[in-house]
NUGU-100065 format. One line per 10 residues: their letters; for each residue x, y, z of C-alpha. Coordinates in steps of 0.001 Angstrom, whole numbers, plus 524288, in hexadecimal, padded with zeros to 5 digits. Example, Ala and Ser with C-alpha at 12.3 -4.5 7.8 and 13.67 -1.06 7.14 Angstrom:
BEGIN
as) 8300C:7EE6C:81E78  83566:7FBDC:81BE4
This chain:
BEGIN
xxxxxxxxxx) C3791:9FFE8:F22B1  C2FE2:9FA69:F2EA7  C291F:9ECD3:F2D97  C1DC0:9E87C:F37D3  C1582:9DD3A:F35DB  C0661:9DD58:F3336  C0418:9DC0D:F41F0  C0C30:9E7F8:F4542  C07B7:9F153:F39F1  BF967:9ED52:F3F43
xxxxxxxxxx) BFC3D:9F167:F4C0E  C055D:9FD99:F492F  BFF5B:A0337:F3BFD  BFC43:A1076:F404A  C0BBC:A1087:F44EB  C0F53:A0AC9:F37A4  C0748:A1445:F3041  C0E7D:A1F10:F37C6  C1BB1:A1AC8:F331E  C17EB:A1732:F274A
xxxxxxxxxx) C13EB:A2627:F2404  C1F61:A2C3C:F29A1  C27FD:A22A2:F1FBB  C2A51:A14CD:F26AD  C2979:A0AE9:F1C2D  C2070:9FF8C:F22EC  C1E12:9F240:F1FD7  C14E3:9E78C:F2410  C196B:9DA31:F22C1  C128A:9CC33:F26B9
xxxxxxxxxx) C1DF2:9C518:F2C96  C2A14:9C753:F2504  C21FB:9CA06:F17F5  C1F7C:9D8EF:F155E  C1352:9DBEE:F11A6  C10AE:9EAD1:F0F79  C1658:9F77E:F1223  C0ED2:A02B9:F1821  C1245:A0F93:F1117  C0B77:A1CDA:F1249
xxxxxxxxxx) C0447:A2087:F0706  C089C:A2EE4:F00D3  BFCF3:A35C7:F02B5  BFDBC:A3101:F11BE  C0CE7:A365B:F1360  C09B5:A45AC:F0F0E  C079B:A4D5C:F1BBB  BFE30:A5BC5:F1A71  C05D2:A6657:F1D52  BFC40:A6FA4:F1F88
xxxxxxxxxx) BFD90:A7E05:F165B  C0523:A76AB:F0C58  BF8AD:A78B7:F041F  BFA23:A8584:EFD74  BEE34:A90F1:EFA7E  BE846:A86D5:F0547  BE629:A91FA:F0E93  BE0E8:A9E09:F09B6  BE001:AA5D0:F113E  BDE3A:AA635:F22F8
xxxxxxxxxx) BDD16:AB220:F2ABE  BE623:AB7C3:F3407  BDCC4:AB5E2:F3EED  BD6BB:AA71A:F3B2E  BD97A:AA1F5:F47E1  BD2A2:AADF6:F4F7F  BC74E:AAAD1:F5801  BBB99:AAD69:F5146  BB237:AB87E:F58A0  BA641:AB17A:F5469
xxxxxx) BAAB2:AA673:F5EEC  BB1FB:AAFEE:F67BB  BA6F3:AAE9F:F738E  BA9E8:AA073:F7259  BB8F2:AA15E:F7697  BB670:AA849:F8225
């Protein structure tokens, strides 16, 4: 657990936010008094994994990533 005071947190959040997601437990305090703890919230901790979603993708051709010979004078 890591404690910084009001004036710290203000200053560092986006660094506090950071640890905060990947699992440091952080608390603000106002002098020796603790005053609230800065958690992630679930929906916030789930990363996308992208093709975890399956029937997603249906189908894609062999040559999707060709160049296209409508644009072909274009590329030259």
């Amino acid at each position: 657990m890591k404690i910084v005071t009001i004036h710290e947190a203000k200053t560092h959040l986006s660094r506090l936010i950071q640890e905060a997601l990947s699992g440091e437990e952080i608390v603000i305090a106002k002098g020796s008094k603790s005053l609230v703890k800065l958690i992630p919230l679930e929906c916030a901790k789930e990363s996308r994994v992208s093709g975890t979603l399956p029937g997603l993708l249906l189908h894609m051709a062999d040559d999707f990533d060709a160049p296209l010979e409508d644009f072909s004078e274009y590329m030259s």
